[in-house]
mmCIF file of the C-alpha atoms, coordinates in Angstrom:
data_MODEL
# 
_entry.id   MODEL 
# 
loop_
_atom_site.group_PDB 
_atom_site.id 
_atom_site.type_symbol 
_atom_site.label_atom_id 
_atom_site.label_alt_id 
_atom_site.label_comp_id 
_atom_site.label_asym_id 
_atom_site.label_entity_id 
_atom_site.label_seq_id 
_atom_site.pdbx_PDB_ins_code 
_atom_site.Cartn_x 
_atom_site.Cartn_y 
_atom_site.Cartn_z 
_atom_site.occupancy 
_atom_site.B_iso_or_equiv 
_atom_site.pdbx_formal_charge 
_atom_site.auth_seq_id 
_atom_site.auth_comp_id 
_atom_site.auth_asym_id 
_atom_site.auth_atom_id 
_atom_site.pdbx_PDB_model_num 
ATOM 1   C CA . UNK A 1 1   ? -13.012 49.130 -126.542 1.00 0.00 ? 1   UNK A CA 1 
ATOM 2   C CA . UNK A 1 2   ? -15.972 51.624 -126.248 1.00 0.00 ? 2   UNK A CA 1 
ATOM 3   C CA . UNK A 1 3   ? -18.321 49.098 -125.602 1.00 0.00 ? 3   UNK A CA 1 
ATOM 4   C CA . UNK A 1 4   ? -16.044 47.373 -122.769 1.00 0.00 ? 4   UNK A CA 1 
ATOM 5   C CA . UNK A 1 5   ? -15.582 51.065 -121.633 1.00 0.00 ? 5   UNK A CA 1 
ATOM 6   C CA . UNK A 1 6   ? -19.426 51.727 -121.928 1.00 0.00 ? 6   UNK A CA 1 
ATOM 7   C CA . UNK A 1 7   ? -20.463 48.261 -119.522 1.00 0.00 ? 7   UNK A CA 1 
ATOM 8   C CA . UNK A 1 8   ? -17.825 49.935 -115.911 1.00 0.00 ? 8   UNK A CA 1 
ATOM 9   C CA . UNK A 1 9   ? -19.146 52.630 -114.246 1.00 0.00 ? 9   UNK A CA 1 
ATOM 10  C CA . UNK A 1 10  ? -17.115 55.874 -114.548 1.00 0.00 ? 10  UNK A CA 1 
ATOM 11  C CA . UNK A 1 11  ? -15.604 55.678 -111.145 1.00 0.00 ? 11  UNK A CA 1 
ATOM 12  C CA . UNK A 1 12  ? -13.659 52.476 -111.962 1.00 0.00 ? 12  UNK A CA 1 
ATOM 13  C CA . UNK A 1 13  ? -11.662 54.122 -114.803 1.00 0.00 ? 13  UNK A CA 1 
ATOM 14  C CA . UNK A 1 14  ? -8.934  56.728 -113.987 1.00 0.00 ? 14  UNK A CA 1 
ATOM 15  C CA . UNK A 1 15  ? -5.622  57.946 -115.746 1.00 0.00 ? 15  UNK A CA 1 
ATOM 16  C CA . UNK A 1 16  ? -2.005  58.421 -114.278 1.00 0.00 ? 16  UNK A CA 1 
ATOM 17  C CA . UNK A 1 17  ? -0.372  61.936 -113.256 1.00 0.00 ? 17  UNK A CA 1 
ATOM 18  C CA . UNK A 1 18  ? 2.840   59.892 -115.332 1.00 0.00 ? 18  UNK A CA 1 
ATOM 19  C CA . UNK A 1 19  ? 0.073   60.284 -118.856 1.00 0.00 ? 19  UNK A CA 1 
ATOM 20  C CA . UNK A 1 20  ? -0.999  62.978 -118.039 1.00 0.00 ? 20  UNK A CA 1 
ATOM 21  C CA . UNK A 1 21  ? 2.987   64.595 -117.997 1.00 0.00 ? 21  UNK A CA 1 
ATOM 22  C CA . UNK A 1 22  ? 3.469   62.337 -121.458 1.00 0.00 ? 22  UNK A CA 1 
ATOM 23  C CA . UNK A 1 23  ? 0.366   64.015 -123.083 1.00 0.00 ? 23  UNK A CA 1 
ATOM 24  C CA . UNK A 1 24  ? 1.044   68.051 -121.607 1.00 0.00 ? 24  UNK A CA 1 
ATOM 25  C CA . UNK A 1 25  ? 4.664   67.768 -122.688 1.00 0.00 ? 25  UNK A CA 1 
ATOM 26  C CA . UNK A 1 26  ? 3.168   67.002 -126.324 1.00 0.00 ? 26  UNK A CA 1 
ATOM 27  C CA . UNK A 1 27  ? 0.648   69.485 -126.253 1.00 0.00 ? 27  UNK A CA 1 
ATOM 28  C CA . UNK A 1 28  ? 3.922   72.118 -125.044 1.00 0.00 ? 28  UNK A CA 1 
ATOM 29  C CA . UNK A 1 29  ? 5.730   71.187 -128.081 1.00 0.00 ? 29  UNK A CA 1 
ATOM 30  C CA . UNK A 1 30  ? 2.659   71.130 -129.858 1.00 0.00 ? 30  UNK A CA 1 
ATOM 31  C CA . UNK A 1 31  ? 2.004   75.010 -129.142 1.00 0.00 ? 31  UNK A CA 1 
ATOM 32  C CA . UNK A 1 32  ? 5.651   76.167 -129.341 1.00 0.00 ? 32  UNK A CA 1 
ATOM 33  C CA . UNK A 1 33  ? 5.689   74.347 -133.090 1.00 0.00 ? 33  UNK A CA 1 
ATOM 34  C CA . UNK A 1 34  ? 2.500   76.999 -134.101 1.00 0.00 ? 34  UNK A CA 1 
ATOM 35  C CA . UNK A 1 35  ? 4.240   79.415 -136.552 1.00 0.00 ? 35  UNK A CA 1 
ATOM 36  C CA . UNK A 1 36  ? 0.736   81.979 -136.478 1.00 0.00 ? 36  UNK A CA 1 
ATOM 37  C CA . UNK A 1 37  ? -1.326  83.517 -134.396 1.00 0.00 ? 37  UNK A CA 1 
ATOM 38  C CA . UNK A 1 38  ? -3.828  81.845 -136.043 1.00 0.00 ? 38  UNK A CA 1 
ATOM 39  C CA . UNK A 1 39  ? -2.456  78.473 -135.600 1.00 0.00 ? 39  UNK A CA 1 
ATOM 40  C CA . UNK A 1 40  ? -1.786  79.153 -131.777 1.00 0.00 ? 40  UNK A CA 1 
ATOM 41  C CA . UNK A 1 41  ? -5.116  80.141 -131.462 1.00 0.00 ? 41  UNK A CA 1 
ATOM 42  C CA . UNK A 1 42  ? -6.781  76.563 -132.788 1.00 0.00 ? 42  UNK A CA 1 
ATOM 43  C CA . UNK A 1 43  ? -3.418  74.921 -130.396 1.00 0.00 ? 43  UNK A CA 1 
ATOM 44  C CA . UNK A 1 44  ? -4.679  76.796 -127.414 1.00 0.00 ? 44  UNK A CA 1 
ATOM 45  C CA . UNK A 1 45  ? -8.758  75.756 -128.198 1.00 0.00 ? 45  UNK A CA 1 
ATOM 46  C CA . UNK A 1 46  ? -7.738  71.927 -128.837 1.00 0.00 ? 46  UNK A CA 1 
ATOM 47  C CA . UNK A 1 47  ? -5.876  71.859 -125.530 1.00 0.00 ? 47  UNK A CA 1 
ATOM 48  C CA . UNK A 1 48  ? -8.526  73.691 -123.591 1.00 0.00 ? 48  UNK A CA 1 
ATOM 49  C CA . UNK A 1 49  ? -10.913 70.721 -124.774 1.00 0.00 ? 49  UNK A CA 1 
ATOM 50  C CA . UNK A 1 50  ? -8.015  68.419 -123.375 1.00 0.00 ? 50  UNK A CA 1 
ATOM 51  C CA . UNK A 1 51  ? -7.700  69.880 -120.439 1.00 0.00 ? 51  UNK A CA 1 
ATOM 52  C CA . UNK A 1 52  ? -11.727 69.772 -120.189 1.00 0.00 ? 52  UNK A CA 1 
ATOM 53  C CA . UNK A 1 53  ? -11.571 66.226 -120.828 1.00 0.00 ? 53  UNK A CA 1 
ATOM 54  C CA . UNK A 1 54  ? -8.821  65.461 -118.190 1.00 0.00 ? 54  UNK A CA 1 
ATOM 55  C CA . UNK A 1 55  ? -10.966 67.152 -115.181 1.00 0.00 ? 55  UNK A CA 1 
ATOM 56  C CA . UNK A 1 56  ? -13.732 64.828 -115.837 1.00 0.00 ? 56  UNK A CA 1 
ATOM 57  C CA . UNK A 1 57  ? -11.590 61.693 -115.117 1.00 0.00 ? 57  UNK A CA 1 
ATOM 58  C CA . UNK A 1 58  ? -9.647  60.847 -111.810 1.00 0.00 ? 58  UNK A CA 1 
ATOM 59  C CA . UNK A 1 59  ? -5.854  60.913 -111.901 1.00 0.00 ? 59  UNK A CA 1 
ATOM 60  C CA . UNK A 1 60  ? -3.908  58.692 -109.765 1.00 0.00 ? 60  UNK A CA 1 
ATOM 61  C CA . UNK A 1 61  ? -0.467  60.077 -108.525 1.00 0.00 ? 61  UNK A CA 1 
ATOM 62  C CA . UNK A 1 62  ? 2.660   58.894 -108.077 1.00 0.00 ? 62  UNK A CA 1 
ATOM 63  C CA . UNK A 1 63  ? 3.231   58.394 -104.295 1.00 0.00 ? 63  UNK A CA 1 
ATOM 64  C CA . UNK A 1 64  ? 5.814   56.955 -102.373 1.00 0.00 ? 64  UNK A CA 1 
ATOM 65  C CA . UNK A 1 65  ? 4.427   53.513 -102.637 1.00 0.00 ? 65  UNK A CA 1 
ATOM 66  C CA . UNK A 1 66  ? 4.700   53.793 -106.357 1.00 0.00 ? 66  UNK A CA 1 
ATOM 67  C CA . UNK A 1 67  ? 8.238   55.153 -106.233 1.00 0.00 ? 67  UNK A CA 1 
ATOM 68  C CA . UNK A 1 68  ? 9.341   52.342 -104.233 1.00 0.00 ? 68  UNK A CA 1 
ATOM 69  C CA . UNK A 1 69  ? 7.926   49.727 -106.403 1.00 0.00 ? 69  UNK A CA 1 
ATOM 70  C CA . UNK A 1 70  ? 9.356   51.862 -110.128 1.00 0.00 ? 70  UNK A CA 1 
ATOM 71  C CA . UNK A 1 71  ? 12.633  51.307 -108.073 1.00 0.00 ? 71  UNK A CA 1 
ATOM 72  C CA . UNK A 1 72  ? 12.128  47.877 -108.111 1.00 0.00 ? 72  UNK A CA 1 
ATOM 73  C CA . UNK A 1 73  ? 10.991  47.440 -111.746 1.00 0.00 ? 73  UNK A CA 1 
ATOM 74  C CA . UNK A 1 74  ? 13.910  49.732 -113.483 1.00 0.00 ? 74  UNK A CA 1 
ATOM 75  C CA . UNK A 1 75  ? 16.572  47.319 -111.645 1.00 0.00 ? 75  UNK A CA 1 
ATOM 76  C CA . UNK A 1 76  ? 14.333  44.281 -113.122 1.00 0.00 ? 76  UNK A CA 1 
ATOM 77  C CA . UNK A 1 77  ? 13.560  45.840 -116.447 1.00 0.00 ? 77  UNK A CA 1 
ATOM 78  C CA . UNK A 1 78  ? 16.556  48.361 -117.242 1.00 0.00 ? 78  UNK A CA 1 
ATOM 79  C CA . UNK A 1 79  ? 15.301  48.487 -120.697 1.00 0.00 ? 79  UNK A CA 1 
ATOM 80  C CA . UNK A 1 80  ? 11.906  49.577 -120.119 1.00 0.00 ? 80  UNK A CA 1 
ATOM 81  C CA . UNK A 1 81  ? 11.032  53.629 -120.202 1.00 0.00 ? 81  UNK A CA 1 
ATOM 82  C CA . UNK A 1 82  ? 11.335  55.019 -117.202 1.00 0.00 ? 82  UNK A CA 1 
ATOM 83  C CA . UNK A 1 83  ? 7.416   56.529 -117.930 1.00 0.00 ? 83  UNK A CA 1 
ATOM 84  C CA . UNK A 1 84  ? 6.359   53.360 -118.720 1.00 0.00 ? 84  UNK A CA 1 
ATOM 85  C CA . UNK A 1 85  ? 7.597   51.545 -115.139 1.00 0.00 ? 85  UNK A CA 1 
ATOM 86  C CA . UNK A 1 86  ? 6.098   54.605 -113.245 1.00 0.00 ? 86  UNK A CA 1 
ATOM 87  C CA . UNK A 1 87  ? 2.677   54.189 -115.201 1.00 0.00 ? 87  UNK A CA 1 
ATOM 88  C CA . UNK A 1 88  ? 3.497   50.251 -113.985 1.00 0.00 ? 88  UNK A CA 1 
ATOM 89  C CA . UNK A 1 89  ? 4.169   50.931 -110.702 1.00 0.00 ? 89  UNK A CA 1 
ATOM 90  C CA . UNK A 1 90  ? 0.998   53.150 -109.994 1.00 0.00 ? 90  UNK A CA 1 
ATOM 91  C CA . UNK A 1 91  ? -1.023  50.314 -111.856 1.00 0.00 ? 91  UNK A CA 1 
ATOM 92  C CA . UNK A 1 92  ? 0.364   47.906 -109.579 1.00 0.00 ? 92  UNK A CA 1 
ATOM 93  C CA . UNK A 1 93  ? 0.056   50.064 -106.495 1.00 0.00 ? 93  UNK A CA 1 
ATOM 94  C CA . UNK A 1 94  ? -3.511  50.526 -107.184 1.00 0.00 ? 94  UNK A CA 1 
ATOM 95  C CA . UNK A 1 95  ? -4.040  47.056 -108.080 1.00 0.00 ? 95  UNK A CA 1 
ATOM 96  C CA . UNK A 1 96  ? -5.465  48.594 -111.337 1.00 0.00 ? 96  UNK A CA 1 
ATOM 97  C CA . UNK A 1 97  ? -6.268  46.866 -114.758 1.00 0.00 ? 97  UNK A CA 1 
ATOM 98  C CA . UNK A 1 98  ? -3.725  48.761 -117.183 1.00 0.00 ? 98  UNK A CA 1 
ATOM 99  C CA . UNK A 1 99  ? -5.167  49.736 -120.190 1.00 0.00 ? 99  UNK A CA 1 
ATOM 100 C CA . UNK A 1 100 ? -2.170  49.881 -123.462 1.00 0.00 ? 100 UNK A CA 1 
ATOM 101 C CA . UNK A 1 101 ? -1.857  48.901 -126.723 1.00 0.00 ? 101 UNK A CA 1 
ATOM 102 C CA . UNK A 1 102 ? 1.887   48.775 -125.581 1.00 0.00 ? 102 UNK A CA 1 
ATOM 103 C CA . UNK A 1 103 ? 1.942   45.256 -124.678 1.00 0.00 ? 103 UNK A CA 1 
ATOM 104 C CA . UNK A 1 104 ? 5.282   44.156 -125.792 1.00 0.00 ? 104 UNK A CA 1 
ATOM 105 C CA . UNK A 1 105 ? 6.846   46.375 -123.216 1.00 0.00 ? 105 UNK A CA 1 
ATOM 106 C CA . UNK A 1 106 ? 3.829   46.314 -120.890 1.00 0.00 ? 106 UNK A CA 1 
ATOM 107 C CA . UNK A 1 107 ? 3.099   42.674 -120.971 1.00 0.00 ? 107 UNK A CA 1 
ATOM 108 C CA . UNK A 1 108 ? 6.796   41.650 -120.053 1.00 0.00 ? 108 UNK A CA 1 
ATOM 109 C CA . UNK A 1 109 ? 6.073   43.045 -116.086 1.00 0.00 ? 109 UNK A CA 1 
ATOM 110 C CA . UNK A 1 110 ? 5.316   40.189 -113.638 1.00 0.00 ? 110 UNK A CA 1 
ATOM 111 C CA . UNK A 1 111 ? 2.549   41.187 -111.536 1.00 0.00 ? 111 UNK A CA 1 
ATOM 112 C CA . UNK A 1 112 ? 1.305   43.848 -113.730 1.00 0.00 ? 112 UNK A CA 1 
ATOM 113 C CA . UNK A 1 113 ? -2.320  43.275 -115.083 1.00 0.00 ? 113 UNK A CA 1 
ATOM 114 C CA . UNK A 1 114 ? -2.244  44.637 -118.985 1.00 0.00 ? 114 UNK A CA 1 
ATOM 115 C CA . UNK A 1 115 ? -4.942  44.675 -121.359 1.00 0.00 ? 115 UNK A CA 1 
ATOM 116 C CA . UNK A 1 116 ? -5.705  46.015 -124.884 1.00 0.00 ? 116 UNK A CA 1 
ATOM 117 C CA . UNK A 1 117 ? -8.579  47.102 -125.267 1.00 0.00 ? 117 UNK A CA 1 
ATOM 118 C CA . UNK A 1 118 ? -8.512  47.635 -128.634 1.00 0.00 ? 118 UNK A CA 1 
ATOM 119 C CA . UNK A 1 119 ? -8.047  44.177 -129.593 1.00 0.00 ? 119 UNK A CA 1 
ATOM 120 C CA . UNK A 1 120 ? -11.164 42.334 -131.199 1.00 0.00 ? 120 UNK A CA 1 
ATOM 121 C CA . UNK A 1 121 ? -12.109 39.533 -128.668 1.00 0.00 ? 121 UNK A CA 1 
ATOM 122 C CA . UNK A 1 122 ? -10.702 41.452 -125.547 1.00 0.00 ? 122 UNK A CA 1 
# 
């Protein structure tokens, strides 16, 4: 993956406002968890390095375009997560390579161009 990764320039990879929600609402539970000061403390410095790491890359929103077409996938695939459809939909939108290694529940969306990365021979 990190050698795929290494051979595209930096402005062809980007992340989704829908991962970054998934990952802050694990960092929040993350921090409220920390019993110490001292553990807060090291929760706080690993998500400022997070947060560091997320202004470096481009996030791609969810716009009405999007919303329109994650209407149209949770009617086709009502037992997909709703986060995973939005993620889907922006993909789509974008007409964006998806990078998972969800692709049982990825891989099932006509249209929607899913890759793992991680994978040996991908």
């Amino acid at each position: 993956m990190l050698k795929k990764l290494a051979a595209i320039t930096s402005s062809e990879v980007a992340t989704t406002i829908i991962t970054y929600e998934e990952q802050m609402r694990g960092w929040l539970s993350y921090i409220a968890k920390a019993n110490s000061i001292e553990a807060q403390v090291v929760a706080y410095r690993r998500l400022e390095k997070h947060l560091a790491n997320y202004r470096t890359i481009p996030i791609v929103g969810f716009d009405e375009k999007a919303g329109q077409v994650f209407q149209e996938l949770r009617v086709t695939y009502p037992r997909l997560g709703s986060m995973d459809l939005k993620i889907a939909a922006i993909s789509m939108v974008n007409q964006a390579i998806l990078l998972t290694r969800n692709l049982a529940d990825f891989g099932q969306i006509a249209g929607l161009r899913a890759e793992d990365w991680t994978i040996t021979g991908n």
